[in-house]
PDB file of N, CA, C and O in Angstrom:
ATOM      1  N   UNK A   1      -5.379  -9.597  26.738  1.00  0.00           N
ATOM      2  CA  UNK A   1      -4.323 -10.509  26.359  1.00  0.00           C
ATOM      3  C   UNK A   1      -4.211 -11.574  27.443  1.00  0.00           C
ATOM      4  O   UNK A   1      -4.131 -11.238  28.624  1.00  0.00           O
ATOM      5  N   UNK A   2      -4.204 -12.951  27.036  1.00  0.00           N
ATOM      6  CA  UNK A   2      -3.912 -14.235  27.917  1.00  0.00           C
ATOM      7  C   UNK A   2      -2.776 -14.102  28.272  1.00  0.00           C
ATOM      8  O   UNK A   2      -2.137 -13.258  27.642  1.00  0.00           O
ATOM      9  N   UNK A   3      -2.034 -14.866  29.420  1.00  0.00           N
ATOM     10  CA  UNK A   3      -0.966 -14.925  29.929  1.00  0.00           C
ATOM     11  C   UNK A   3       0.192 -16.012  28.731  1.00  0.00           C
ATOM     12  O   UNK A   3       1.422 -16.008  28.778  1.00  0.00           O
ATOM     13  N   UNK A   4      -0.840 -16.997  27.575  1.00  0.00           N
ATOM     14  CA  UNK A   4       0.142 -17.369  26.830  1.00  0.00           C
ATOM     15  C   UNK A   4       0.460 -16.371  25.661  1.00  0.00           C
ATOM     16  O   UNK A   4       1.387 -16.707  24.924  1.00  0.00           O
ATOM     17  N   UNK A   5      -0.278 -15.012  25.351  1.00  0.00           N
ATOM     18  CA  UNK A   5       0.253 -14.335  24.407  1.00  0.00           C
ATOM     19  C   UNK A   5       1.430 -13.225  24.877  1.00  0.00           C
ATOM     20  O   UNK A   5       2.344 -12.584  24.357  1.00  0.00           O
ATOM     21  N   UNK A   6       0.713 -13.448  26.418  1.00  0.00           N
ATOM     22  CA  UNK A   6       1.849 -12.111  27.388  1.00  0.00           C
ATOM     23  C   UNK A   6       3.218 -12.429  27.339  1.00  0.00           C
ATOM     24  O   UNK A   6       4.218 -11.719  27.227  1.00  0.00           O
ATOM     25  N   UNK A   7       3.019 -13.935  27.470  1.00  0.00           N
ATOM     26  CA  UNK A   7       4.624 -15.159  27.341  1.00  0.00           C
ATOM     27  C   UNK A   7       5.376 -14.735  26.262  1.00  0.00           C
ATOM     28  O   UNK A   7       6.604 -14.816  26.267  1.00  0.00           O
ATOM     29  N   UNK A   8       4.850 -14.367  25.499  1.00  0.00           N
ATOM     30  CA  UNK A   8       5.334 -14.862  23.552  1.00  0.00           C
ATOM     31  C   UNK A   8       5.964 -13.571  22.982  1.00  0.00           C
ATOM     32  O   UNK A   8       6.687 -13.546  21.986  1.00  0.00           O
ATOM     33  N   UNK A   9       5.561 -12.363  23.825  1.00  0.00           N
ATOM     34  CA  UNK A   9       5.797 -10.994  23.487  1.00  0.00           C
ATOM     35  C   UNK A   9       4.716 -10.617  22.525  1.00  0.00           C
ATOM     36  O   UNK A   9       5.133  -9.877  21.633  1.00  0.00           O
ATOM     37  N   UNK A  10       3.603 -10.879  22.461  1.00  0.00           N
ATOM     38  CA  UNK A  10       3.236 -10.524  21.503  1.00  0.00           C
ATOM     39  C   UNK A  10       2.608  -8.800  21.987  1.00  0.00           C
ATOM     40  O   UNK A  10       1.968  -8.541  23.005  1.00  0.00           O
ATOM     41  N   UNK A  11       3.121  -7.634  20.692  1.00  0.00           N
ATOM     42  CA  UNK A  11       2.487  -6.413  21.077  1.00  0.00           C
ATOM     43  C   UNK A  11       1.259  -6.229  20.691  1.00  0.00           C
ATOM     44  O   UNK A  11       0.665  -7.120  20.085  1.00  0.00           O
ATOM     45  N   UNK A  12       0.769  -5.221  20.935  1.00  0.00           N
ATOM     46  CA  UNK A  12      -0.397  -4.503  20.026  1.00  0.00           C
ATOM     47  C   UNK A  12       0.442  -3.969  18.366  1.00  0.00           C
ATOM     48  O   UNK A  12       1.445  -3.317  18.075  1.00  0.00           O
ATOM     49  N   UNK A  13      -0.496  -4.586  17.710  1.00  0.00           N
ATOM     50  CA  UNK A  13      -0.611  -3.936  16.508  1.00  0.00           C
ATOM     51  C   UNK A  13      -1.917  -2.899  15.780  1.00  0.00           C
ATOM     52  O   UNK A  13      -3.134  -2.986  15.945  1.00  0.00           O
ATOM     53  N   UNK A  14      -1.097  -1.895  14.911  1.00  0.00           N
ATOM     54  CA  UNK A  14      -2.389  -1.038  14.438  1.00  0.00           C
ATOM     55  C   UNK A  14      -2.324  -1.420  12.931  1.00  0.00           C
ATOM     56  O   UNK A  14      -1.508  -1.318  12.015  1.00  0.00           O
ATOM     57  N   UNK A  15      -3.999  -2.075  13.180  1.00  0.00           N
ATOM     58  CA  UNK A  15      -4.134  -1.708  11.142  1.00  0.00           C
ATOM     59  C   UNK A  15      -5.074  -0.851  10.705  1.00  0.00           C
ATOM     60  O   UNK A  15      -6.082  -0.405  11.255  1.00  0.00           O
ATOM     61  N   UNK A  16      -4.612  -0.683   9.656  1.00  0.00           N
ATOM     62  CA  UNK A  16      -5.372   0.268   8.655  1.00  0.00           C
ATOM     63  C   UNK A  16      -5.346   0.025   7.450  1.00  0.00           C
ATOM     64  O   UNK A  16      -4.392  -0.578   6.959  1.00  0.00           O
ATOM     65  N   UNK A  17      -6.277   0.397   6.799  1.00  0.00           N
ATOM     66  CA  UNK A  17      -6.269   0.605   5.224  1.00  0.00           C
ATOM     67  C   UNK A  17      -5.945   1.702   4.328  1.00  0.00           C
ATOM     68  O   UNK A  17      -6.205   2.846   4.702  1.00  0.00           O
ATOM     69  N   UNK A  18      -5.634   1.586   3.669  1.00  0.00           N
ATOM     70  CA  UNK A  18      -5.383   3.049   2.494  1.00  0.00           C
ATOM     71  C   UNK A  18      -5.482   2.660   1.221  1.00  0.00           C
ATOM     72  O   UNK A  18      -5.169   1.633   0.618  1.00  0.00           O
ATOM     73  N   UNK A  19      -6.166   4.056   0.816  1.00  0.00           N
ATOM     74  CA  UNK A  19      -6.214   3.424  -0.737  1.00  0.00           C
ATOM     75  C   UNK A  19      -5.705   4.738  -1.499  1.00  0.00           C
ATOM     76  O   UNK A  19      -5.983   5.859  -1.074  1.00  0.00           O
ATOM     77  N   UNK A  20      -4.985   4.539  -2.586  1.00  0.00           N
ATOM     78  CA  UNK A  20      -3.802   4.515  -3.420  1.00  0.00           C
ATOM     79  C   UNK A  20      -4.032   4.592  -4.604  1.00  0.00           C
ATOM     80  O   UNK A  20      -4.485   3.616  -5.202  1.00  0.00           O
ATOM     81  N   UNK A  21      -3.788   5.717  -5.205  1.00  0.00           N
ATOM     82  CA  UNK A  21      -4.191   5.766  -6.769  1.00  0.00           C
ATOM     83  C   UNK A  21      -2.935   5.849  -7.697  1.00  0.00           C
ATOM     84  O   UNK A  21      -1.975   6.494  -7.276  1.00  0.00           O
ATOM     85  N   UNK A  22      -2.866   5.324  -8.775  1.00  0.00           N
ATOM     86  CA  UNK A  22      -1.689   5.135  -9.232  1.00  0.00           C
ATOM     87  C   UNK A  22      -2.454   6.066 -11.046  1.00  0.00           C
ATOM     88  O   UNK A  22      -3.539   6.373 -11.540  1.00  0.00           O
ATOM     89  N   UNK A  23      -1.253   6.118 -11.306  1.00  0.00           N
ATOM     90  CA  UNK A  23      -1.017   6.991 -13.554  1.00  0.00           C
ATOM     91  C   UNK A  23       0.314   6.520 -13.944  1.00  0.00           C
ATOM     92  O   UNK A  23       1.456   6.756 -13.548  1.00  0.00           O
ATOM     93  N   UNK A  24      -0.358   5.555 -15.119  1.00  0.00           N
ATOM     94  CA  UNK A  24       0.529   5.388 -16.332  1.00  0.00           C
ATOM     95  C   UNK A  24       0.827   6.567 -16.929  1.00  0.00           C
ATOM     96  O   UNK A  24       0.061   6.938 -17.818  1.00  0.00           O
ATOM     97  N   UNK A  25       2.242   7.598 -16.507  1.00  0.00           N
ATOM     98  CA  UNK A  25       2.525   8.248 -17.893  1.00  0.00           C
ATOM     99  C   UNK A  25       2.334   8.105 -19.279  1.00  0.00           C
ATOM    100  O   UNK A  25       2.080   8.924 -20.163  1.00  0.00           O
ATOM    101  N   UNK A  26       2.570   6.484 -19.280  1.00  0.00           N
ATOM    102  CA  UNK A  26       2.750   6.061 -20.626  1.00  0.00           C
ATOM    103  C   UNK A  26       1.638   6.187 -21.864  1.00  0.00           C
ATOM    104  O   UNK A  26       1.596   6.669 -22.996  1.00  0.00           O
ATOM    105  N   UNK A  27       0.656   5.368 -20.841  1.00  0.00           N
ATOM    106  CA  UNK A  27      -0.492   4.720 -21.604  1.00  0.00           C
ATOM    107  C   UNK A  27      -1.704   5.689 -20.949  1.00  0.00           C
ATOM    108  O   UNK A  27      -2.859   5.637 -21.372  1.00  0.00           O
ATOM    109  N   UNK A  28      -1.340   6.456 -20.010  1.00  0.00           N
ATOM    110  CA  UNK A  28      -2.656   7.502 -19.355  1.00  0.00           C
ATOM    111  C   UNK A  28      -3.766   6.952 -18.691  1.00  0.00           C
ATOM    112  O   UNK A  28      -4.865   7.467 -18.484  1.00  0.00           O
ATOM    113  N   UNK A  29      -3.137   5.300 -18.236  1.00  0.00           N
ATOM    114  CA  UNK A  29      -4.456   4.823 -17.412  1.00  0.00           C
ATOM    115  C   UNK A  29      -4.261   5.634 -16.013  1.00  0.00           C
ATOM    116  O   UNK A  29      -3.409   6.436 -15.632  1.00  0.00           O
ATOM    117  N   UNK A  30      -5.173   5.194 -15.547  1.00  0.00           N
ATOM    118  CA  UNK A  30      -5.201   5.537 -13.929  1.00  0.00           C
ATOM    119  C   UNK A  30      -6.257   4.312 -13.160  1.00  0.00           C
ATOM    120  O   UNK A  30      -7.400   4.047 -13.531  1.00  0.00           O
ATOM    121  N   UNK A  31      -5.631   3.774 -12.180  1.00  0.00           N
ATOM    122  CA  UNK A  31      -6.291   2.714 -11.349  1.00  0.00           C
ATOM    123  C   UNK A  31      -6.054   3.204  -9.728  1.00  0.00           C
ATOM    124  O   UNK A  31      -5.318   4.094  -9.303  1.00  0.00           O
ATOM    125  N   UNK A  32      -7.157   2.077  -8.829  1.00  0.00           N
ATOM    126  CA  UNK A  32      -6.587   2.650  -7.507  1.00  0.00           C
ATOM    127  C   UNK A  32      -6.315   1.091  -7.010  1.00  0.00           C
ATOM    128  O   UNK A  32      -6.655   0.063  -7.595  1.00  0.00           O
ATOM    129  N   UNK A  33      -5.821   1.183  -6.144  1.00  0.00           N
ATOM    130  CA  UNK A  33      -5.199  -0.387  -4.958  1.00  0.00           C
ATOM    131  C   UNK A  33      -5.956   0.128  -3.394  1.00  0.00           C
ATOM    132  O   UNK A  33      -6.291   1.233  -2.968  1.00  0.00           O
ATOM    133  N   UNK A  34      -6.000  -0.836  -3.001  1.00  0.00           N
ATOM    134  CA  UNK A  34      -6.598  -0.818  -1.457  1.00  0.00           C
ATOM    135  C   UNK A  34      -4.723  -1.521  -0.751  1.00  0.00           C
ATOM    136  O   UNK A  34      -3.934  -2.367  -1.174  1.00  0.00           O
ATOM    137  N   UNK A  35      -4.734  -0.877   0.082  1.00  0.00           N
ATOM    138  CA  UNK A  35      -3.533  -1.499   1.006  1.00  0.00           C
ATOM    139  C   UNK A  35      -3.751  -1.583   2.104  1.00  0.00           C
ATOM    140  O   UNK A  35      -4.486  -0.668   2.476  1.00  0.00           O
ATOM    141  N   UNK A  36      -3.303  -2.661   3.327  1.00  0.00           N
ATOM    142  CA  UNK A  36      -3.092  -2.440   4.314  1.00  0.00           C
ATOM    143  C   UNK A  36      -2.097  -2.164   4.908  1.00  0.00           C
ATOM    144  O   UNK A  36      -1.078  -2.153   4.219  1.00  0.00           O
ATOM    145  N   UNK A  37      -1.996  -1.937   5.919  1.00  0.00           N
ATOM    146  CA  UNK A  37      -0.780  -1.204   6.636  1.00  0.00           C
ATOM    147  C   UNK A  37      -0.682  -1.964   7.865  1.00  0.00           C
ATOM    148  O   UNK A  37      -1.825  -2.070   8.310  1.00  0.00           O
ATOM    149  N   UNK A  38       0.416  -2.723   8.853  1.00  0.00           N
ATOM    150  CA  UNK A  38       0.457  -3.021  10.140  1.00  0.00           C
ATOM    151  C   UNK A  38       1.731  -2.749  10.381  1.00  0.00           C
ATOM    152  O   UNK A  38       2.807  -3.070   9.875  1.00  0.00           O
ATOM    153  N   UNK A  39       1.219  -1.791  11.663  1.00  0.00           N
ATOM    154  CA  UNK A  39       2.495  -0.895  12.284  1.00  0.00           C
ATOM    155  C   UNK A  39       2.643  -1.417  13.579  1.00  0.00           C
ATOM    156  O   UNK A  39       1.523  -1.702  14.002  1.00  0.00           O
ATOM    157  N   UNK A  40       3.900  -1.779  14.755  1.00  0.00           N
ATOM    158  CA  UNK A  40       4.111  -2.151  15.695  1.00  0.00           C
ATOM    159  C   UNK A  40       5.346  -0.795  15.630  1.00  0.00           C
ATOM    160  O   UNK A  40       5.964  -0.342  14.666  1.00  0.00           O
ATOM    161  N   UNK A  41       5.362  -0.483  16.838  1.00  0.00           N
ATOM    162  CA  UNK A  41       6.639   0.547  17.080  1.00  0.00           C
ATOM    163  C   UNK A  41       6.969   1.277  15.928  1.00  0.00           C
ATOM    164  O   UNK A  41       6.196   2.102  15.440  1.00  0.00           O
ATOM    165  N   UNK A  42       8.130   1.003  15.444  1.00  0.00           N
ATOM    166  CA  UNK A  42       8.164   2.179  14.204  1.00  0.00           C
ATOM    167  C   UNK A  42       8.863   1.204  12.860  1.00  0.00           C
ATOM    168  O   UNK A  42       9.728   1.447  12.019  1.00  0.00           O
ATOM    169  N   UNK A  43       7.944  -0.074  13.180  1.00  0.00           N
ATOM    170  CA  UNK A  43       8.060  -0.830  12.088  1.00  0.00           C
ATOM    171  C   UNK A  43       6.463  -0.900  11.146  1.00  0.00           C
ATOM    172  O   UNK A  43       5.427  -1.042  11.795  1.00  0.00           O
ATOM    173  N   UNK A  44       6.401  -0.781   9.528  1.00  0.00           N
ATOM    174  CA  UNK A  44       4.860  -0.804   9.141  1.00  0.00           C
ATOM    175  C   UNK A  44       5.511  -1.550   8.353  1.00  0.00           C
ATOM    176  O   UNK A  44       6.719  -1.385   8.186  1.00  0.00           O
ATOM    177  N   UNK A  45       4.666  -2.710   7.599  1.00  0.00           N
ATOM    178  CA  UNK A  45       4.156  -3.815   7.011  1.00  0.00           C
ATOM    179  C   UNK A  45       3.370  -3.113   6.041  1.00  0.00           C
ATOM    180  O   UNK A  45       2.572  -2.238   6.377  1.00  0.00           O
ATOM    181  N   UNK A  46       3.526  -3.398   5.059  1.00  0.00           N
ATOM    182  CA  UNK A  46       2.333  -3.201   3.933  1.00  0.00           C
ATOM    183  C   UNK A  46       1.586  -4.510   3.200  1.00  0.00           C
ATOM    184  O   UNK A  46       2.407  -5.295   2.726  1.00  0.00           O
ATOM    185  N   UNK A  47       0.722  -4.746   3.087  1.00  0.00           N
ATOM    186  CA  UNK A  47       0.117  -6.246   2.261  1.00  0.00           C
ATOM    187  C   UNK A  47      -0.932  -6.218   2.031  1.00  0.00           C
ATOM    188  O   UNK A  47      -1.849  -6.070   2.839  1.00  0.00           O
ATOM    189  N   UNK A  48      -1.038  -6.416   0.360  1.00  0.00           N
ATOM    190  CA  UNK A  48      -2.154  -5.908  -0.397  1.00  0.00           C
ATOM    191  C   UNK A  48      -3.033  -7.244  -0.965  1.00  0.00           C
ATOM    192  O   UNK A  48      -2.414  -8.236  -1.349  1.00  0.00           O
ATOM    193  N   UNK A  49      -4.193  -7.214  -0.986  1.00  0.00           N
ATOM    194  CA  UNK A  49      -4.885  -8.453  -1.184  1.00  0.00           C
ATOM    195  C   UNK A  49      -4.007  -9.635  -0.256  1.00  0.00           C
ATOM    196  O   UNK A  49      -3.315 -10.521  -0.757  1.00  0.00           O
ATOM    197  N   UNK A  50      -4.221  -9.411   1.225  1.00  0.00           N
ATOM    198  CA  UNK A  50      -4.006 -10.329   2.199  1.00  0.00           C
ATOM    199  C   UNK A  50      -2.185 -10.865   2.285  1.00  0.00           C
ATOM    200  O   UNK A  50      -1.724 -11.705   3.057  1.00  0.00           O
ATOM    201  N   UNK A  51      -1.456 -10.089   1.265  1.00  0.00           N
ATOM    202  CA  UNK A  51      -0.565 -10.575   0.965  1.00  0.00           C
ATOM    203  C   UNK A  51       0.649 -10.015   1.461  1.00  0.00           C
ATOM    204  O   UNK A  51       0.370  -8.898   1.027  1.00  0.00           O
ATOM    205  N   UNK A  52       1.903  -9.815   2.071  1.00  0.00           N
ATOM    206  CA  UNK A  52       2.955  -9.079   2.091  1.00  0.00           C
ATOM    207  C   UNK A  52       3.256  -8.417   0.948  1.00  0.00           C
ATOM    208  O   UNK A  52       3.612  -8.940  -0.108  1.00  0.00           O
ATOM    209  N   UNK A  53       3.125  -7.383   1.142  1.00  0.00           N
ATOM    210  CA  UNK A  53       3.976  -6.584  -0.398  1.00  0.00           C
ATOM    211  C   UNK A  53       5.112  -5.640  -0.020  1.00  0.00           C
ATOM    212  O   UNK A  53       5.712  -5.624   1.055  1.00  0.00           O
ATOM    213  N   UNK A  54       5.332  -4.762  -1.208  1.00  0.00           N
ATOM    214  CA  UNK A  54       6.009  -3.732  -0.993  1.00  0.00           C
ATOM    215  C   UNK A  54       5.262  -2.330  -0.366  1.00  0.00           C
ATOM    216  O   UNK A  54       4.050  -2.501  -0.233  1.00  0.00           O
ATOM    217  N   UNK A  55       5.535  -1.557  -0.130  1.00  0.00           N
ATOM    218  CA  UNK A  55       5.108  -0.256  -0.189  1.00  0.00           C
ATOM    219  C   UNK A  55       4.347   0.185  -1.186  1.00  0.00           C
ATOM    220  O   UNK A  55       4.705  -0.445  -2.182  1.00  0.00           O
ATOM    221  N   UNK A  56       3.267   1.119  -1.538  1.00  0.00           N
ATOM    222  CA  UNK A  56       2.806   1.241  -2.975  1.00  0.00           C
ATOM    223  C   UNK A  56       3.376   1.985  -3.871  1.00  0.00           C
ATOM    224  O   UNK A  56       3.111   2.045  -5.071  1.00  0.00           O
ATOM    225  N   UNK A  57       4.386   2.715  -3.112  1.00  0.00           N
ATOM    226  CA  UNK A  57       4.905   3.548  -4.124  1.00  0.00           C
ATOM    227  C   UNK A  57       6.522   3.067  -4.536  1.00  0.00           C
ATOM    228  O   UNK A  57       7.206   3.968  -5.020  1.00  0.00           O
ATOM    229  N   UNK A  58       7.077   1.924  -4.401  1.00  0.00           N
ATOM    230  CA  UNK A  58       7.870   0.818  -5.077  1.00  0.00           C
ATOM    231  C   UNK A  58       7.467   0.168  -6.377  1.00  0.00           C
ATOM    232  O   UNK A  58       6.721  -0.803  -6.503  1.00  0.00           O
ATOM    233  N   UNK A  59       8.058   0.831  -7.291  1.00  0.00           N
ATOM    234  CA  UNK A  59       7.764  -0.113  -8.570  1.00  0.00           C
ATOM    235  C   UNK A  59       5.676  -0.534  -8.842  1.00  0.00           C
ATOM    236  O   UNK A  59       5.234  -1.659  -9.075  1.00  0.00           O
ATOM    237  N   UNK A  60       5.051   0.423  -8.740  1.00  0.00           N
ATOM    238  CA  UNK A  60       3.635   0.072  -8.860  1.00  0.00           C
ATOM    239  C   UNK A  60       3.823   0.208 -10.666  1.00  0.00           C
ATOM    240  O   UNK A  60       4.104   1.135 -11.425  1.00  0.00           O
ATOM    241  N   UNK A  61       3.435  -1.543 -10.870  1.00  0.00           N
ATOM    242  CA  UNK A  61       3.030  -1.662 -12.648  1.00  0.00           C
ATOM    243  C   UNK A  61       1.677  -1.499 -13.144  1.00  0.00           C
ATOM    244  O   UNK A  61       0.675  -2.076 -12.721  1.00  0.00           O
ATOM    245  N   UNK A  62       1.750  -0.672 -14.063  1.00  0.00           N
ATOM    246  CA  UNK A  62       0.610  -0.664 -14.791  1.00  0.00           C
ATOM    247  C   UNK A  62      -0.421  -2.253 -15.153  1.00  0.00           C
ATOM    248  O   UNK A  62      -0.139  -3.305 -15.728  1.00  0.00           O
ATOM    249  N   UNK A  63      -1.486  -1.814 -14.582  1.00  0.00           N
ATOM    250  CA  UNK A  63      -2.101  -3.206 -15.085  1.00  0.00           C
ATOM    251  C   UNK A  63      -2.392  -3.071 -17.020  1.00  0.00           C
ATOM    252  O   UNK A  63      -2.388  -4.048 -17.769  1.00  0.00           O
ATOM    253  N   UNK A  64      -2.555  -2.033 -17.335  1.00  0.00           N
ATOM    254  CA  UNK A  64      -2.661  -1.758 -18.897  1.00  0.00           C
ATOM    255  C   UNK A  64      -1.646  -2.040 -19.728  1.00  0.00           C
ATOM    256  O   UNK A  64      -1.884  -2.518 -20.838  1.00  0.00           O
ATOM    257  N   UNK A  65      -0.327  -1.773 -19.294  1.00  0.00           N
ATOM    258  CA  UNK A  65       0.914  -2.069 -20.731  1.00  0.00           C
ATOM    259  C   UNK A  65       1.904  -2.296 -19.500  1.00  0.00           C
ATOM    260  O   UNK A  65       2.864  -2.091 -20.243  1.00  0.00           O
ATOM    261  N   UNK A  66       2.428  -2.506 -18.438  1.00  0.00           N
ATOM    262  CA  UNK A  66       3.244  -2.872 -17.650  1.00  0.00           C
ATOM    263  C   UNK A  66       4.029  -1.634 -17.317  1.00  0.00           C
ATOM    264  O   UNK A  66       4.895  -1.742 -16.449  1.00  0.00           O
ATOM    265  N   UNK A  67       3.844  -0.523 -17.874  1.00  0.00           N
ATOM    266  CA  UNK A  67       4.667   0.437 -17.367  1.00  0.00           C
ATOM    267  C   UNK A  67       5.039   0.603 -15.866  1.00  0.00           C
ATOM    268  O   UNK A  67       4.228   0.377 -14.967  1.00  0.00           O
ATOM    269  N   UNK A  68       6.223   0.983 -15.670  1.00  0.00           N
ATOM    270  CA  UNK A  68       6.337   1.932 -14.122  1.00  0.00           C
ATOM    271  C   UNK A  68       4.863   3.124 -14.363  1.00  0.00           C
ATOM    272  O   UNK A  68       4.517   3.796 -15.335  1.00  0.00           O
ATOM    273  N   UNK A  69       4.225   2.939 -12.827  1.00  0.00           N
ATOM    274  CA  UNK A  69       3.678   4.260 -12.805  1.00  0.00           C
ATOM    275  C   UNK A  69       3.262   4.893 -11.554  1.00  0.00           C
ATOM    276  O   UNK A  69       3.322   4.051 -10.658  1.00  0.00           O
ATOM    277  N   UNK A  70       2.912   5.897 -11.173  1.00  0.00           N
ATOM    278  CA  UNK A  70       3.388   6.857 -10.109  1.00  0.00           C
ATOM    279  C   UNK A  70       1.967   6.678  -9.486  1.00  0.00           C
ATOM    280  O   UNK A  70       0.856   6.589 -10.010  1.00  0.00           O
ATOM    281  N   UNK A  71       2.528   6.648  -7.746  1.00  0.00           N
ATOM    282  CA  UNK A  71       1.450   6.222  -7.281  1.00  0.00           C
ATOM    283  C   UNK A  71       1.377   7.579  -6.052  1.00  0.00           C
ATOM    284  O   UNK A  71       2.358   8.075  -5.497  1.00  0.00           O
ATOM    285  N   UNK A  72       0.211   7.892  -5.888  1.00  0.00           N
ATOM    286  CA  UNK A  72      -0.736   9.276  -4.938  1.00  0.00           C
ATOM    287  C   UNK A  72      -1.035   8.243  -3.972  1.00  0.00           C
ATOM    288  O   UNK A  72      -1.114   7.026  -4.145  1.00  0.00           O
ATOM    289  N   UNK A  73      -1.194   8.954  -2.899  1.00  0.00           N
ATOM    290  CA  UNK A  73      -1.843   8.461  -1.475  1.00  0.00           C
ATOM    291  C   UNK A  73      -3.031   8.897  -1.753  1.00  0.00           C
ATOM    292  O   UNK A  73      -3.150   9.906  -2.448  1.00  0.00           O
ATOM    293  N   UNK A  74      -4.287   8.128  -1.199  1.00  0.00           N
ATOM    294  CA  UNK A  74      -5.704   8.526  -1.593  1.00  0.00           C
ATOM    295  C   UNK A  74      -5.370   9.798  -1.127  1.00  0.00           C
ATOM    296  O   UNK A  74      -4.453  10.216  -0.420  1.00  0.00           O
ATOM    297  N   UNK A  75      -6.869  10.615  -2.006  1.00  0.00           N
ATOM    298  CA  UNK A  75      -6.965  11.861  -2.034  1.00  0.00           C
ATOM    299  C   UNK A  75      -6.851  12.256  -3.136  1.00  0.00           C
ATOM    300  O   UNK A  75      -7.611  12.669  -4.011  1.00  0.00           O
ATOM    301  N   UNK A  76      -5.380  12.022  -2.972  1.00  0.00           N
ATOM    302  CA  UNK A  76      -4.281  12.880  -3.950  1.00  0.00           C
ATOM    303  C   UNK A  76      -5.047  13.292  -5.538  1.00  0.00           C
ATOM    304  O   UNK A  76      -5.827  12.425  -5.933  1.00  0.00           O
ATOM    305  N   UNK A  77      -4.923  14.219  -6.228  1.00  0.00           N
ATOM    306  CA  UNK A  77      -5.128  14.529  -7.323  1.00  0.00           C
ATOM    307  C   UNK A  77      -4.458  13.588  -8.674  1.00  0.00           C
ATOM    308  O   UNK A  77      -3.406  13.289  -8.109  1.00  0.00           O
ATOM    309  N   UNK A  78      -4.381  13.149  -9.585  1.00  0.00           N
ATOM    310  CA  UNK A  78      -3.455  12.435 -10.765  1.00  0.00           C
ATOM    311  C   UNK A  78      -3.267  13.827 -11.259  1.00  0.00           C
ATOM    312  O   UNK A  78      -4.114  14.691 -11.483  1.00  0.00           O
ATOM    313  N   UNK A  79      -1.524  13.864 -11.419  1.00  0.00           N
ATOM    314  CA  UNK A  79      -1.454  15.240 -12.318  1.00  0.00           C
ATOM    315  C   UNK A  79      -1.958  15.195 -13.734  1.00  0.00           C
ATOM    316  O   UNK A  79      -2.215  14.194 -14.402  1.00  0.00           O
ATOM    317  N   UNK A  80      -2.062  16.587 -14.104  1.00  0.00           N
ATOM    318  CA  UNK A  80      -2.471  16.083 -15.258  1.00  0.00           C
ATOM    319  C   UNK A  80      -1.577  15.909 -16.821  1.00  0.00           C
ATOM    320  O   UNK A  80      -0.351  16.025 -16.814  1.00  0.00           O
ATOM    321  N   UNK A  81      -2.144  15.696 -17.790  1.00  0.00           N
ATOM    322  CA  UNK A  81      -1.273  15.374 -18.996  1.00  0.00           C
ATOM    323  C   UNK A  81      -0.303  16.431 -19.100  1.00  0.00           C
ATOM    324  O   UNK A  81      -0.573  17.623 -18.951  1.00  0.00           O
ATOM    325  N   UNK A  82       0.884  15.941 -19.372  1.00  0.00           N
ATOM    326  CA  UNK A  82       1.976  17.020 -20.287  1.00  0.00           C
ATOM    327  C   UNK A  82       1.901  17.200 -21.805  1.00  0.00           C
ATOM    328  O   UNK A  82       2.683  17.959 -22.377  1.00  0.00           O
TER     329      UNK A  82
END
């Protein structure tokens, strides 16, 4: 770090990526999202396609019929049909 970023406060930040699978109850799609994450202290940022967003699991819409639909942290399994 230069002495003009030392000036400015600027901290270290950590990024990362995650990716995020989301299910339409409705319509039974299933899609995934890539997110990033930037965390300073015990503040995280989320912004998806370069963008500020929400969190992924806030209101994630179906790209198929607009439904609300429920979003897994990668990994995660999609439950299955009822």
């Amino acid at each position: 770090m230069d002495d003009a970023e030392d000036a400015m406060g600027v901290e270290d930040v950590h990024v990362s990526s995650e990716r995020w699978r989301f299910h339409c109850r409705r319509c039974v799609w299933s899609w995934e999202q890539v997110f990033e994450t930037r965390e300073r202290d015990s503040h995280t940022a989320w912004y998806h396609y370069g963008l500020p967003s929400q969190p992924p699991w806030i209101d994630p819409g179906c790209p198929a019929c607009g439904a609300s639909g429920k979003a897994f942290p990668g990994g995660s399994p999609v439950p299955p049909l009822y």
